[in-house]
C-alpha positions as CSV (number, residue, x, y, z in Angstrom):
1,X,120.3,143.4,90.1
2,X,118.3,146.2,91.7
3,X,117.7,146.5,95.3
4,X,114.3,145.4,95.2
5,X,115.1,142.7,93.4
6,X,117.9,141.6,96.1
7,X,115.4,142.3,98.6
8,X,113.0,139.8,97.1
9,X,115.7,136.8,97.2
10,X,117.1,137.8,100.6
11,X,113.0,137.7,101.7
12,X,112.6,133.9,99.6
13,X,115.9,133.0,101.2
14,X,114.7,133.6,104.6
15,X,111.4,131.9,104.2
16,X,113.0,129.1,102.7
17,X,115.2,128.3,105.9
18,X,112.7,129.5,108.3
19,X,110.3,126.7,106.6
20,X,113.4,123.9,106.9
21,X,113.9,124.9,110.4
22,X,110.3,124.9,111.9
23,X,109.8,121.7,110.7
24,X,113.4,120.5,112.2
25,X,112.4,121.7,115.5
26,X,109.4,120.3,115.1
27,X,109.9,116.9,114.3
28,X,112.3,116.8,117.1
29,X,110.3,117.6,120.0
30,X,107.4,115.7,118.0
31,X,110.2,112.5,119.0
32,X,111.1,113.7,122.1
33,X,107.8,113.9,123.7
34,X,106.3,110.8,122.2
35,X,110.1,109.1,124.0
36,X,108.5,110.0,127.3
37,X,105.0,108.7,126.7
38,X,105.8,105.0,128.4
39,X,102.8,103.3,126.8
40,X,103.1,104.4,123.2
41,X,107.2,103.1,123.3
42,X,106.6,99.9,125.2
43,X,103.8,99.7,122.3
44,X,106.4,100.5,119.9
45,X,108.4,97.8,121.2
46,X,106.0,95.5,121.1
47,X,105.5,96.0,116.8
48,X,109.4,95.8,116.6
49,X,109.5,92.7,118.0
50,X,106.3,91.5,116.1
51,X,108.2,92.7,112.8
52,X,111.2,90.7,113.6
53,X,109.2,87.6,114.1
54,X,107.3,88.1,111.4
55,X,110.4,88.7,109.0
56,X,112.7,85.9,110.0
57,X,109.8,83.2,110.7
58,X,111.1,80.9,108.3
59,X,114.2,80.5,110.7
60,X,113.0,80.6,114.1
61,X,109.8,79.1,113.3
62,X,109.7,75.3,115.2
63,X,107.7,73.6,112.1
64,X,106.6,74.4,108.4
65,X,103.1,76.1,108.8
66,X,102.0,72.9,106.2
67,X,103.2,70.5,108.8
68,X,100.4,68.1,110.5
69,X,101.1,66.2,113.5
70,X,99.6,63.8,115.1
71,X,98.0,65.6,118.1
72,X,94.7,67.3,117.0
73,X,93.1,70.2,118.7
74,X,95.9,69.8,121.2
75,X,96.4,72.3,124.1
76,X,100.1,73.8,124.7
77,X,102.7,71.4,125.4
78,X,106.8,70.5,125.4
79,X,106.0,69.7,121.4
80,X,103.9,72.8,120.8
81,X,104.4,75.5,123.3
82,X,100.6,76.7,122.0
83,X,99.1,73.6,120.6
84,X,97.8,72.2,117.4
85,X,94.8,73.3,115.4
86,X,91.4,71.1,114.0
87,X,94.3,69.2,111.6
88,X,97.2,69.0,113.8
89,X,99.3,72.2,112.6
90,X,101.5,74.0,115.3
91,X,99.6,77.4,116.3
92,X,102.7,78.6,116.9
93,X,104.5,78.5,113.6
94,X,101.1,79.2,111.8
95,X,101.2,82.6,114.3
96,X,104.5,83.5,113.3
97,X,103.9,83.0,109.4
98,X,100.3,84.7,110.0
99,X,101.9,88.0,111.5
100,X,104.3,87.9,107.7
101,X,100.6,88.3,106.1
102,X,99.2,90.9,107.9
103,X,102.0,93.4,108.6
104,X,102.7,92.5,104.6
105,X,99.3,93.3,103.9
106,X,99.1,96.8,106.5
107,X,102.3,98.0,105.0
108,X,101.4,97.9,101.7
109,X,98.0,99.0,101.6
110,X,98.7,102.4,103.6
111,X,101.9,103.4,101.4
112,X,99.7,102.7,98.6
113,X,97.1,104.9,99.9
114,X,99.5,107.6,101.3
115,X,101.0,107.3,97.4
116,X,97.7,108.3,95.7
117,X,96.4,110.6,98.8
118,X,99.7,112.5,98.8
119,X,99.6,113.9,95.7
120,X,95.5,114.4,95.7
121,X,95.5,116.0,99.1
122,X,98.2,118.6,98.5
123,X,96.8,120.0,94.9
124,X,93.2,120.3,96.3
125,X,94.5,122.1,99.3
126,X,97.6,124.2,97.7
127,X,95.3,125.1,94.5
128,X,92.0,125.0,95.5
129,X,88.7,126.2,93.1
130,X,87.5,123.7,90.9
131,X,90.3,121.0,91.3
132,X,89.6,121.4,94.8
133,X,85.9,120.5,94.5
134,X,86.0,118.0,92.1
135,X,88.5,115.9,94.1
136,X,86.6,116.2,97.2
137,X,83.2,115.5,95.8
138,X,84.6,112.1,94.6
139,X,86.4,111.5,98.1
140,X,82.4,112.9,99.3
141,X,81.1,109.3,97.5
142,X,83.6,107.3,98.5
143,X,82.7,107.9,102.1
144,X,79.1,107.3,101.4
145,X,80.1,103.5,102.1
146,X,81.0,102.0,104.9
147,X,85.0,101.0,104.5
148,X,84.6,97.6,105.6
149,X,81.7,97.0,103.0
150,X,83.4,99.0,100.1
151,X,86.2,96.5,101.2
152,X,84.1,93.7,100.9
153,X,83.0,94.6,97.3
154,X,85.9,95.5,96.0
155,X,87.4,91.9,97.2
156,X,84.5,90.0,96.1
157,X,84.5,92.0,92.1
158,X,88.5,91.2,92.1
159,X,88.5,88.1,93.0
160,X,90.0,86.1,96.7
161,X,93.8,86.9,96.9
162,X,95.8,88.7,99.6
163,X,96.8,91.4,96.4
164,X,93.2,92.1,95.8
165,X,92.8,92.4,99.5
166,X,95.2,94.6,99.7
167,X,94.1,96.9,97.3
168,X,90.6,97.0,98.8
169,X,91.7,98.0,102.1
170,X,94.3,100.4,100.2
171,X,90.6,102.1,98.8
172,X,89.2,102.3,102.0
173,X,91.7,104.6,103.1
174,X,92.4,107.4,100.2
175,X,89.4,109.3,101.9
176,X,90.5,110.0,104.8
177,X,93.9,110.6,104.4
178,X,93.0,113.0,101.6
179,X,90.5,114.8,104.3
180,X,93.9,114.8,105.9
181,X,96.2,116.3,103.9
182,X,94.2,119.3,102.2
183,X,93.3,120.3,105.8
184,X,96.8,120.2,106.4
185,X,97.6,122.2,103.6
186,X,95.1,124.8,104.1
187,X,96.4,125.7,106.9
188,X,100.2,125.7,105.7
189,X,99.3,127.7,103.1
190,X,98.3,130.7,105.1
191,X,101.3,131.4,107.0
192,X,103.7,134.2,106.5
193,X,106.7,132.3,104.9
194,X,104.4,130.8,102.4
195,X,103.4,134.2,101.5
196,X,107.2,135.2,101.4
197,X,108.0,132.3,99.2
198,X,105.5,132.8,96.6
199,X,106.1,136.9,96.3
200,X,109.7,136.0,96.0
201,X,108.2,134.0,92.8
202,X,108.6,130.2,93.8
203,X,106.7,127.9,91.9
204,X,103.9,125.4,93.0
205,X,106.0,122.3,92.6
206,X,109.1,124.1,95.2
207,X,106.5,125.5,97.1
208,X,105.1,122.0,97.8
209,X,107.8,119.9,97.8
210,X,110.1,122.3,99.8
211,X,107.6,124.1,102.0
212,X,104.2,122.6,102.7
213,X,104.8,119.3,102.9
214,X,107.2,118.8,105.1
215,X,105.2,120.8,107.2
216,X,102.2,118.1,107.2
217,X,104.4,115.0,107.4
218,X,103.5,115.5,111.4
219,X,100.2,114.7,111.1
220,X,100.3,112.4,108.1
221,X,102.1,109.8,110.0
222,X,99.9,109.8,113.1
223,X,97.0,108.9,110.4
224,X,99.3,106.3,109.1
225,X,99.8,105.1,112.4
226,X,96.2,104.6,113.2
227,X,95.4,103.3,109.5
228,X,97.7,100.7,110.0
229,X,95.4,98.9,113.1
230,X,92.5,98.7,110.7
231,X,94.4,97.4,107.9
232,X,95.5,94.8,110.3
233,X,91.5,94.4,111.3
234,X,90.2,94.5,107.7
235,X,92.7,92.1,106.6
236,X,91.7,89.1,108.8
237,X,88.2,90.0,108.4
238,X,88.2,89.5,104.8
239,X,90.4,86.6,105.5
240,X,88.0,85.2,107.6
241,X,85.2,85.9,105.2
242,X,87.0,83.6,102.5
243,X,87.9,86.9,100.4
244,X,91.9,87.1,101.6
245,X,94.7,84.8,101.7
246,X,93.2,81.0,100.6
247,X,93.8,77.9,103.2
248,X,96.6,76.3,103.6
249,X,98.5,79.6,103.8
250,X,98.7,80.6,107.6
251,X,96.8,84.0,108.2
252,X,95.2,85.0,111.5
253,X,92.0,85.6,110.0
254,X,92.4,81.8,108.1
255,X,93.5,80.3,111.3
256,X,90.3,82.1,113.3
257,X,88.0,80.6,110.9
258,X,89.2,77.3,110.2
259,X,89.0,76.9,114.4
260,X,85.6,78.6,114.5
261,X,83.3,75.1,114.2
262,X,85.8,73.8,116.9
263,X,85.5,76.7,119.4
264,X,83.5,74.6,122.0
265,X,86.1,72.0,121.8
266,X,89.5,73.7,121.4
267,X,88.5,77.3,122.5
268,X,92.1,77.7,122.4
269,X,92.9,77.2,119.0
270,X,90.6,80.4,118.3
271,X,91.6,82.3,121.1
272,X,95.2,82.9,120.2
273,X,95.0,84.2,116.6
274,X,92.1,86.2,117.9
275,X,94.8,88.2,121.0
276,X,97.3,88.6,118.6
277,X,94.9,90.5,116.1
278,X,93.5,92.4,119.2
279,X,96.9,92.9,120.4
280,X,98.4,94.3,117.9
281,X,96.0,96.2,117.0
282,X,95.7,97.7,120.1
283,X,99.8,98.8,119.9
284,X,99.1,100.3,116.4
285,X,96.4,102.5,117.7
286,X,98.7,103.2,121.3
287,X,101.5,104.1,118.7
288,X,99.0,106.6,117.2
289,X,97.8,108.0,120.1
290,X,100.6,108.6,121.9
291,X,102.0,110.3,118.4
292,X,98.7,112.9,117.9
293,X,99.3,113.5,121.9
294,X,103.0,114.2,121.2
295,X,101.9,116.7,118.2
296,X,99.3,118.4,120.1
297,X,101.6,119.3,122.6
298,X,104.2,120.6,120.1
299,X,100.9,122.3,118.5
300,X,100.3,124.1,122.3
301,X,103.9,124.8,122.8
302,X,104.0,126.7,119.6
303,X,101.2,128.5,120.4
304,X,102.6,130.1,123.5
């Protein structure tokens, strides 16, 4: 092997570890600093505990969600420590089983836009030219509607069902997170060990895989973050709309519009489903905040 040759591997080598080791560093300050913002974590608690509700609700729920009682339109009790909706159903259980439906349905419908966003974002960004325009003009039209609407039709063409909901929200998304990811990647692309990496002769798929996107994964889960509150939103939206999950099944949005014509007589029965949306909601975008704080910081430290 000649000495330029050497020199060339030795240059890939080091741009290869320098690449693994910003991104270590980086990732943990990124945790560090979002540990000390005190509203983001007891935010983050908050979703923890929601999930574990949500997940074992069949165990440490008091009643099937199906169950009627006698009471009807009841305010909280001994029996029903938050009362009984327009048929006599425990708000309660019907909360816990609701919160299954739309962390189910926010999950789902951001890892399914992050897996066809991903892949989009990084070869418009990383190759540029005509791939680059032609994926951007069609994420150009997709923003021409307003997500909730483009929601709206693509739920009403598929038909009512929390899969098709799922997928609309899932949609709604790709856009933005494809905006995202190519800026991402633009700006990945111009740095030194990049350069490095590709002289030395790497390939697009190692240089992606093993340089740029580890280096975006920062920013791709603050998005995430935030996407997950209006997946939670858009969800029992449609669901209140008549386009998601189909009564009897507990879902918040369900449960806030089968109480809607009783709102004057049980304001209660609508006012719970409605804070836990709001409420969790709210943690989702706390999360996210207190995440792109703890980047830009790390972005600022960097800089000096």
């Amino acid at each position: 092997m000649s000495w330029q040759a050497a020199e060339v591997a030795e240059t890939s080598e080091v741009a290869e570890a320098r690449s693994t080791a910003i991104g270590r560093v980086a990732r943990s300050r990124l945790v560090t600093r979002f540990g000390r913002d005190k509203v983001a974590m007891t935010a983050l608690v908050f979703l923890a505990g929601l999930i574990v509700i949500a997940v074992f609700a069949p165990r440490i729920a008091p009643y099937s969600p199906t169950q009627n009682f006698p009471a009807i339109n009841a305010g909280p009790s001994r029996a029903h420590w938050l009362g009984t909706d327009w048929i006599g159903r425990d708000l309660m259980t019907r909360l816990m089983y609701g919160a299954r439906v739309s962390l189910e349905a926010a999950f789902v419908s951001v890892v399914l836009a992050l897996l066809i966003a991903l892949p989009l974002g990084l070869i418009a960004g990383y190759f540029r030219g005509a791939t680059d325009s032609v994926i951007m003009r069609v994420m150009d039209a997709m923003f021409a509607f307003p997500p909730l609407l483009l929601a709206i039709t693509i739920t009403a063409f598929l038909g009512k069902s929390l899969h098709n909901v799922i997928i609309a929200i899932a949609v709604t998304f790709i856009p933005g997170m494809v905006r995202v990811i190519r800026g991402q990647v633009l700006s990945v692309r111009e740095e030194t060990f990049i350069e490095a990496s590709q002289s030395a002769g790497a390939g697009p798929r190692r240089m992606l895989v093993r340089h740029v996107l580890p280096n975006v994964a920062s920013p791709l889960i603050v998005q995430s973050a935030l996407a997950f509150g209006f997946a939670i939103l858009a969800e029992a939206g449609l669901s209140f709309l008549g386009l998601g999950v189909q009564p009897p099944a507990a879902s918040w949005g369900v449960m806030l519009q089968e109480q809607y014509q009783y709102v004057l007589s049980n304001v209660w029965g609508a006012l719970i489903p409605g804070v836990a949306i709001a409420l969790t909601v709210l943690a989702f975008n706390l999360v996210g905040d207190g995440m792109r704080d703890a980047l830009g910081r790390e972005r600022v430290a960097g800089k000096a």
